[in-house]
C-alpha positions in Angstrom: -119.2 112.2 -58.4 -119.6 111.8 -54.4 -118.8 107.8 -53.7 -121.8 108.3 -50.7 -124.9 108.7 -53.7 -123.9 105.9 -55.5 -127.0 102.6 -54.6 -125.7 99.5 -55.6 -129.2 97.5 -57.5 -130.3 95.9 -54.7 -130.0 99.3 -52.5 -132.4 100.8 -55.1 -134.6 97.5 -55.4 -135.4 97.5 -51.8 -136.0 101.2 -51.7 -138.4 101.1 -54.4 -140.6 98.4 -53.0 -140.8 100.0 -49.5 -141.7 103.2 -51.2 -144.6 101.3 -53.3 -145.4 99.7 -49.8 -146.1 102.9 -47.6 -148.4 104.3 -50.3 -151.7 104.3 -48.6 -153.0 103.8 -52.1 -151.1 101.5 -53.8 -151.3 99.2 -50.0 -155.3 98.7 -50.3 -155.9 99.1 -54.1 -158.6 97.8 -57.0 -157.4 97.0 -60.2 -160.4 96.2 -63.2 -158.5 94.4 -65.8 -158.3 91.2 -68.3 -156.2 87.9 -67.2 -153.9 86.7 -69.7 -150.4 84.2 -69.5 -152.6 82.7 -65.9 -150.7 79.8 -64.7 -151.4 78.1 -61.6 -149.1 75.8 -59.3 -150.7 73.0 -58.2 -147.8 71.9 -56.2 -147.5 75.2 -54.4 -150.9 76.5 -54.5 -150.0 79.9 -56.0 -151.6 81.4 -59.1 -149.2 84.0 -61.3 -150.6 86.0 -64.1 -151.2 89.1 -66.1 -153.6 91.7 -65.4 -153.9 94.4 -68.0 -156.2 96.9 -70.3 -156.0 98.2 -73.7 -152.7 99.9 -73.0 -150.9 98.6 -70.4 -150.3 95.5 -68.3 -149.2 94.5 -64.9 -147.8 90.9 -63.2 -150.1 89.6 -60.5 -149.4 87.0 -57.9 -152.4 85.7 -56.0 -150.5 82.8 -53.0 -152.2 79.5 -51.8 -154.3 81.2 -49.1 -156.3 83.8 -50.7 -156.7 81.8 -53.9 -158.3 78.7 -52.0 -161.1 81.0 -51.3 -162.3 81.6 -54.5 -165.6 80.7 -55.5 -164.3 79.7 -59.2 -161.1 79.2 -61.0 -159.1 81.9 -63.0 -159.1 81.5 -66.7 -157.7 83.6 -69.2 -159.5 86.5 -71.3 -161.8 86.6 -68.1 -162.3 90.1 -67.2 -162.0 90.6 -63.0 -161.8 92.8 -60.2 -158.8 92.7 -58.2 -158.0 93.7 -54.9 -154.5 93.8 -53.2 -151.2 95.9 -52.7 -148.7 96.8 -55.4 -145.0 95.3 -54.1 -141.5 95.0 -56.0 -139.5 92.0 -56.3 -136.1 92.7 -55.8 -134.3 90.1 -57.5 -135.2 91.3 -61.0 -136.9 95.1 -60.7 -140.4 94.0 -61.8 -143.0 95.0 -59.9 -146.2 93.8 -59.2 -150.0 93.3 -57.4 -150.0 91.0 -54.4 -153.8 89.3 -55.3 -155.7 88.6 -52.0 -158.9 88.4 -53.3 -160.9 88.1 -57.0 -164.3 88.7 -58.6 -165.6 88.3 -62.0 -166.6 91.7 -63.4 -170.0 91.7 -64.2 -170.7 88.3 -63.4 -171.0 87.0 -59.7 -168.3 84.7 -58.5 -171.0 82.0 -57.4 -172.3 81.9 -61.1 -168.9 82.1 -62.8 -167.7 78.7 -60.8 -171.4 77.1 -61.5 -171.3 77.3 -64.9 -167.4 76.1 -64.9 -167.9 72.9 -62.7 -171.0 72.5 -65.6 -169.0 72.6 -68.2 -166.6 70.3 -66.7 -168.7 67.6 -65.8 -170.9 68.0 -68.8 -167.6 67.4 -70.9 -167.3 63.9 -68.7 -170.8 62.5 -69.7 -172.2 63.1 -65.8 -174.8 64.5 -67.7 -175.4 62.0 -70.2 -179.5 60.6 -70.3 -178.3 57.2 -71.4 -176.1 56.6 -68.0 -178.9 57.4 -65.6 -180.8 55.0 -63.9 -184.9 54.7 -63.9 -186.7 55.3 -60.9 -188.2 52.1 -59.4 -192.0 52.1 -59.3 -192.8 50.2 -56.4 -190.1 51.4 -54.1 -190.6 49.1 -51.2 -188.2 51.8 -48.8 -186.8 55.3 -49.6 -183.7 57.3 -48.4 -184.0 61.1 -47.5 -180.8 63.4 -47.0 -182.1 66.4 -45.8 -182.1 68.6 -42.7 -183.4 66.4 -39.6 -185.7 70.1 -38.9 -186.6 71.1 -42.1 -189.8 72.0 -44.0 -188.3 69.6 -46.8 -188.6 66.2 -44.5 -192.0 67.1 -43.5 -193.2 67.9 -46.8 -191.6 64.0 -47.9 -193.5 62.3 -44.6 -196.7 64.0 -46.0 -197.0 62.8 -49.0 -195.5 59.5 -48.3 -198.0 58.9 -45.6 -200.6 60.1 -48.4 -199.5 57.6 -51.0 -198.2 54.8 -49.3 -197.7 54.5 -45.6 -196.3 50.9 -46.3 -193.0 52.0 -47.3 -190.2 52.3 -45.1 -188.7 55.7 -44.9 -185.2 56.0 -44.0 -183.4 59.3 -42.6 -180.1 61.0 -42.8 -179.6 63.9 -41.2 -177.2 66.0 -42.9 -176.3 70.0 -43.7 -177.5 71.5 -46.5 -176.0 74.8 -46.0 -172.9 76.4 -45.2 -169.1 75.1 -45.3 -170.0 71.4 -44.1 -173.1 70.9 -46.1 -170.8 69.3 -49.0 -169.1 66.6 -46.7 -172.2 66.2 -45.0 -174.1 65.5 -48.3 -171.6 63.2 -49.5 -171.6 60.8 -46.7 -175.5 60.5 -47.0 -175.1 59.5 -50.5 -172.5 57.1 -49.1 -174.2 56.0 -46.1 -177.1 54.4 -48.6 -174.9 53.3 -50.9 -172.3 51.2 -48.5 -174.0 50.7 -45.3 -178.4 50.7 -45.3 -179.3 49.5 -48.8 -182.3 51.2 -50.3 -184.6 51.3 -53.5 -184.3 55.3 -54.2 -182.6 58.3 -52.6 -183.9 61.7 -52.2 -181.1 64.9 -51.9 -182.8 68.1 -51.3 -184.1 71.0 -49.2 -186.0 73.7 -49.5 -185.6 76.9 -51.5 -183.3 79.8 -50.6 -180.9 82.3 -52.5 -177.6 80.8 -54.2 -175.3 81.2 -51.4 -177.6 79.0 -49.8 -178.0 76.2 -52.0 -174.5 76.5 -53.2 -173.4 73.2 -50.9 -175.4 71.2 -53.5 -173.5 72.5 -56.3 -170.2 70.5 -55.2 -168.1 68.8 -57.3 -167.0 65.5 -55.0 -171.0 65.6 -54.1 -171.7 65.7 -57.8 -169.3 62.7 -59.1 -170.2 60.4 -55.7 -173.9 61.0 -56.9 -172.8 59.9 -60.5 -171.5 56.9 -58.8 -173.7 55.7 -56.7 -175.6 52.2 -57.5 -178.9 53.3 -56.3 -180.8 55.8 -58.2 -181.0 58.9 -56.8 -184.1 62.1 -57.3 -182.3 65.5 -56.5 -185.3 68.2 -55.5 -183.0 71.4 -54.4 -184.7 74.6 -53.7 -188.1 76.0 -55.4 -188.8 74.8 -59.4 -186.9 77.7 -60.8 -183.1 76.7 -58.9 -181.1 74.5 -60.6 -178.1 72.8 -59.0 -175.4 70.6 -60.5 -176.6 68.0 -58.1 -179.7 68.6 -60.4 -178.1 67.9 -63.9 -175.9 64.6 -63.1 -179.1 63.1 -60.5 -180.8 60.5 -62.4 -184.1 62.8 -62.1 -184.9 65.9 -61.1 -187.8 66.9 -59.3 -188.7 70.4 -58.8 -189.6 70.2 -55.2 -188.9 67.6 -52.3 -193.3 67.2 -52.1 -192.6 66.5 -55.9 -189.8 64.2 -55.1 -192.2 62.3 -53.0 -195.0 62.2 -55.2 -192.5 59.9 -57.7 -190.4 57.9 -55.0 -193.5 56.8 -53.0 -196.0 54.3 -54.7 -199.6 55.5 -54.9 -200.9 52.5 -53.2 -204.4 53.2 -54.2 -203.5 53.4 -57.5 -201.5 49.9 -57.0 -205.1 48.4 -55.4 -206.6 49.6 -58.5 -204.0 47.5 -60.7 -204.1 44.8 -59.2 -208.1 44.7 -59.2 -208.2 45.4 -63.2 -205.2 42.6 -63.6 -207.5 40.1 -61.3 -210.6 40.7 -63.5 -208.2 39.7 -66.7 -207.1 36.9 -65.4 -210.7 35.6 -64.1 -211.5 36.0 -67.7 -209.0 34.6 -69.1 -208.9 30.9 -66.9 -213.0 31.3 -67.5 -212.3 31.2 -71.4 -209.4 28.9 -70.8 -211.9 26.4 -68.9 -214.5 27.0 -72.0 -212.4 25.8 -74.7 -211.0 22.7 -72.5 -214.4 21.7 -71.4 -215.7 21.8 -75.2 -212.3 20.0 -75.8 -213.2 17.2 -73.3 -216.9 16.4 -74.6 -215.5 16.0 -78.6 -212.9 13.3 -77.1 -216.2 12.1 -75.4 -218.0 11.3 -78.2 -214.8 9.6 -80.0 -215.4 6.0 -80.2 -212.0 5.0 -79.6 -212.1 6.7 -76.1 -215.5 5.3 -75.6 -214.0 1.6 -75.8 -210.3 1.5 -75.5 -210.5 -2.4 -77.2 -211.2 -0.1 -80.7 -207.4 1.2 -80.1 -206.1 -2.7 -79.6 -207.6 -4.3 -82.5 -206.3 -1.6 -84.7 -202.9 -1.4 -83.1 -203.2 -5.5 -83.7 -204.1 -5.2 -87.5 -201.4 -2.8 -88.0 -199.0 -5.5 -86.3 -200.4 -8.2 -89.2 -200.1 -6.1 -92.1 -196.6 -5.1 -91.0 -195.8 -8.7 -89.9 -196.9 -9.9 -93.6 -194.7 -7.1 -95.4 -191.8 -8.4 -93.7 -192.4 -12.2 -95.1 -193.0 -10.8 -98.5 -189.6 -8.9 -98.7 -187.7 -11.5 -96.7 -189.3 -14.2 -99.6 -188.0 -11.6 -102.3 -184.2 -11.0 -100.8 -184.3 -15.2 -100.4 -185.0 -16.1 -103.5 -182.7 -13.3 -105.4 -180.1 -14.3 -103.1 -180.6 -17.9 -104.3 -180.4 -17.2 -108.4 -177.5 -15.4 -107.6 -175.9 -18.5 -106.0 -176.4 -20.8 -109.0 -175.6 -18.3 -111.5 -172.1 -18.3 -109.9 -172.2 -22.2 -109.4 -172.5 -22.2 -113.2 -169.5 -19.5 -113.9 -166.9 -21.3 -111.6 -168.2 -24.9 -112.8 -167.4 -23.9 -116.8 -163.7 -22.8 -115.8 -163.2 -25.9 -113.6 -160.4 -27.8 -115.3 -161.5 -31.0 -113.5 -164.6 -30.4 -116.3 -162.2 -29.9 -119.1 -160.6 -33.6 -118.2 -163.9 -35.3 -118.6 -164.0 -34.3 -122.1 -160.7 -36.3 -123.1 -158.5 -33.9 -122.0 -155.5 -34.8 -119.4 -153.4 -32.2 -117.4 -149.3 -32.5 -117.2 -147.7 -31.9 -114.4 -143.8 -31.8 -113.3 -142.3 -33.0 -110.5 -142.5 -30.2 -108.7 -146.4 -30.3 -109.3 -146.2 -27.5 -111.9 -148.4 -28.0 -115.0 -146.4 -28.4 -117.7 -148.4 -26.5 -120.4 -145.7 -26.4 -123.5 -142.8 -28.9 -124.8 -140.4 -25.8 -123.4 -141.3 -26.8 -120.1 -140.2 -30.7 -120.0 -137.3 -32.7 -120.5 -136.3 -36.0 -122.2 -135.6 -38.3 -119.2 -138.2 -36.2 -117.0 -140.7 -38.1 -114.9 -143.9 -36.6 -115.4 -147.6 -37.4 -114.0 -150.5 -37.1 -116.2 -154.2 -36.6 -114.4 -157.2 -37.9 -116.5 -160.7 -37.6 -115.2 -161.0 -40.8 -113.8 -157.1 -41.1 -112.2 -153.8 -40.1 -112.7 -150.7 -41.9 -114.1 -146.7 -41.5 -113.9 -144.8 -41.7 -117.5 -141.4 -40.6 -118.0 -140.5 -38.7 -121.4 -138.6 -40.2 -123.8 -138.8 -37.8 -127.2 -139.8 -34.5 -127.3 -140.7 -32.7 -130.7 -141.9 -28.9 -131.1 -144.4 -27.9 -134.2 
């Protein structure tokens, strides 16, 4: 064995990746294949996954810059088109596809990341009826976000000077296509929301293909619209596009003239209320005033109203009758009150014992003023003094005999 054709690992590592990275080929290559195990690194940016087919498999790295410029997230089982160079990693033999770009096979990109941001935000309840807001009717002034030089803002001034010229239009300026258009979106919506008050917003343009209306199908635009206090009619494109600014808007209108038709009042249509609501309430104070005047000649004819002195003498007979009522029951509680007095005269005069004495009774009493009511009670020797009905008297005992 010659010592000069032994490779240590690494040797053989490092010659293997700059073999895979001179291949023309394998340096500008497209792979068609299924993503499974895809992680993504939200610290570093970087997304790592599998790429494979029915038979075989290979690891895929896509790094922070090429995978910000997707058009929709990676998921696993989604079948994509890959394009990139095939590199080793040294430090454990694997090889593997450096990602720097990604498409949906089949699908487009644009559609693949519409229908994901829908699904998202439909899962949060931006799209739920009973959180949007109803259109005022009378709005009395009416933001538009839309190109200062587009067909959209002169198709809203149209019909707004149609319908009702009285309401105050104000502008925002803004993108609606391209990179900025998002940002620029957002700070209209913000703009109304924090800064110039009004009834009802209008976001739109006109039509165009998807790339073009694709500003409008932003996520930060979508949840700022979701949030915003005043209600807000989102008319992107022609009446077939649909945008998420569409789905979480509290209505959408097919077209910005349409947009306009329902923001602006239709101020002849608000004369002709107003006429037909005047005519009901004419008729209604003229049969108000019918029923009150037919009211006012029945108290007319009342004799009581006629002569007021009717009302007196009745009030004053209603004073007598009362006035005798009281006498009668004051006569009744004075003469039971009465009865009741003697009857208790007679009770407390039958168990006076000053009564008993007149009857030839006498009451004994000890010197202590006790009544002495049994021979147990005195002693021989005792003074004693005896009350009679007419007087008392003082004897002292000399015998004492029981029964």
């Amino acid at each position: 064995m010659k010592k000069d054709s032994i490779f240590s690992v690494s040797q053989i590592n490092e010659y293997i990746k700059m073999t895979l990275e001179s291949s023309p080929v394998l340096r500008d290559v497209f792979l068609r294949g299924e993503i499974s195990n895809f992680k993504s690194n939200y610290a570093s940016g970087h997304m790592y996954f599998t790429l494979k087919d029915e038979a075989s498999s290979i690891r895929a790295v896509m790094f922070r810059g090429s995978a910000y410029r997707l058009k929709f997230k990676p998921e696993s089982a989604m079948k994509v088109i890959v394009h990139g160079r095939i590199s080793a990693y040294t430090v454990s033999g694997d090889y593997q596809i450096i990602v720097d770009d990604m498409q949906p096979d089949g699908v487009g990109a644009l559609a693949v990341a519409f229908e994901q941001l829908k699904r998202k935000l439909d899962a949060e309840g931006l799209f739920d009826p009973a959180r949007k807001r109803p259109i005022p009717p009378f709005a009395r002034s009416v933001g538009v976000i839309t190109s200062a030089s587009g067909a959209a803002l002169h198709d809203i001034i149209n019909v707004s000077g149609r319908r009702c010229p009285s309401t105050r239009i104000v502008i925002y300026p803004a993108y609606v296509q391209g990179e900025m258009a998002p940002r620029s979106l957002v700070g209209g919506i913000k703009f109304f929301n924090e800064r110039h008050p009004v009834d009802v917003i209008i976001i739109g343009r006109g039509g165009g293909s998807a790339e073009d209306l694709w500003g409008f199908n932003d996520e930060e635009l979508a949840r700022t619209i979701a949030a915003s206090t005043i209600p807000v009619i989102s008319a992107v494109g022609h009446e077939t596009d649909f945008t998420i600014c569409d789905f979480v808007a509290d209505l959408r209108a097919p077209t910005p003239s349409a947009a306009a038709e329902i923001a602006f009042p239709n101020s002849e249509e608000i004369r002709s209320r107003i006429a037909h609501m005047k005519n009901k309430v004419d008729a209604l104070l003229e049969r108000k005033i019918y029923l009150l005047d037919g009211r006012l000649q029945t108290l007319k004819k009342n004799a009581e109203l006629r002569s007021p002195v009717h009302v007196l003498d009745e009030k004053a007979l209603r004073l007598v009758r009362l006035r005798e009522k009281i006498d009668s029951l004051a006569r009744v509680a004075v003469d039971g009150a009465d009865g009741n007095f003697r009857m208790l005269c007679a009770r407390l005069e039958g168990v006076n014992p000053l009564a008993v004495l007149s009857h030839g009774y006498a009451m004994v009493q000890g010197g202590d003023g006790s009544v002495i009511s049994t021979v147990a009670d005195a002693a021989v020797g005792e003074v004693v003094d005896i009350s009679l009905s007419d007087g008392k008297m003082r004897a002292q005992i000399t015998e004492i005999s029981e029964k």
